[in-house]
C-alpha positions in Angstrom: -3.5 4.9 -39.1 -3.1 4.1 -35.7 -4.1 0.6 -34.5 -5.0 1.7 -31.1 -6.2 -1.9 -29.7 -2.1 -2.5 -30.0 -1.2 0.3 -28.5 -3.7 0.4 -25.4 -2.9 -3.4 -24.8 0.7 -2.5 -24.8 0.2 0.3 -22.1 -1.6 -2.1 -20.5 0.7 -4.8 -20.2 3.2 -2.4 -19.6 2.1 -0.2 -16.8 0.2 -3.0 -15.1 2.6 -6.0 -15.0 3.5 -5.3 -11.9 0.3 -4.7 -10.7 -1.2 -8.1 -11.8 1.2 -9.4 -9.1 -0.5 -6.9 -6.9 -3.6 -7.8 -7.2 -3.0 -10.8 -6.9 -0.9 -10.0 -4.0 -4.4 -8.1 -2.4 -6.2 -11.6 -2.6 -3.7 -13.1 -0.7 -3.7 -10.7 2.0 -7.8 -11.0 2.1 -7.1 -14.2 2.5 -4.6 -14.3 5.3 -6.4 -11.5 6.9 -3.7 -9.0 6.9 -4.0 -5.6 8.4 -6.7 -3.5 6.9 -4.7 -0.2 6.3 -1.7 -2.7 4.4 -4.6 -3.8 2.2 -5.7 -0.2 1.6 -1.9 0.7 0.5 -2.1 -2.0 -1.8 -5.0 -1.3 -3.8 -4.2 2.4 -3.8 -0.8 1.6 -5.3 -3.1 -0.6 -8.2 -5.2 2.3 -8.7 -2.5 4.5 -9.3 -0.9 2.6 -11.7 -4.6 2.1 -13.5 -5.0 6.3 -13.3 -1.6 6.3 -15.0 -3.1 3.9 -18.0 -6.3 5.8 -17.8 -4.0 9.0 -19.2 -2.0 7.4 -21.7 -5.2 6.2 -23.5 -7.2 9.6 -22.9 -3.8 11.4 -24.4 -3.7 9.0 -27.2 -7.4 9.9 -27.6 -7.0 13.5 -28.5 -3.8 13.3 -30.4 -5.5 10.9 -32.8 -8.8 10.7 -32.5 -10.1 14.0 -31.8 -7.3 15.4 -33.9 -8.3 13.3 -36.6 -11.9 15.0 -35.8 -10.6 18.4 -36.2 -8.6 17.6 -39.6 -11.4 16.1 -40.7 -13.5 19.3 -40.8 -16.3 17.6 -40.6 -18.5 19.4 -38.0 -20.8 16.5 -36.7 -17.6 14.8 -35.9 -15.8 17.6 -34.4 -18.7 17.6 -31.9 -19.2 14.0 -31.7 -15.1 13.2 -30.2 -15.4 16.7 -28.3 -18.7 15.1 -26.4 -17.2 12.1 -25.9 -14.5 13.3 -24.3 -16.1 15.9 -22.3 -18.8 12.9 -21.0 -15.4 10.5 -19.9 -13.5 13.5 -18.7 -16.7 14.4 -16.0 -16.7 10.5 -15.2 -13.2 9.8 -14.8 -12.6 13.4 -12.6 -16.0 13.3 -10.8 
């Protein structure tokens, strides 16, 4: 089985190492007032990189979790993973 805390914290660190410098790197423009549309940039470029994360984990989420689900054959399962990930799916796209 699939210790998925390890492996979201690894896409994590991975895709948003940069990005910690970023945000920090937002606070410090804030702070020395820097032009609104370069402060815009910035946190689009942070959200990006969290949309990217966002996928990985929802990808990980079918291919072992709601895969798992369907193997299973247990029907109030099945439905359970496929809710779940309609209900995220309508909050992450909406």
């Amino acid at each position: 089985m699939v210790n998925h805390a390890v492996l979201h914290q690894g896409l994590l660190r991975e895709a948003t190492q940069p990005d910690r410098r970023s945000v920090r790197g937002i606070a410090r423009m804030l702070e020395e007032d820097r032009y609104c549309i370069d402060v815009v940039t910035q946190i689009s470029a942070v959200r990006a990189a969290l949309k990217r994360v966002e996928e990985e984990i929802l990808k990980d989420h079918v291919g072992h979790c709601v895969e798992n689900a369907i193997q299973s054959g247990n029907k109030d399962e099945q439905r359970q993973k496929v809710a779940e990930l309609v209900d995220v799916l309508g909050r992450v796209r909406g």
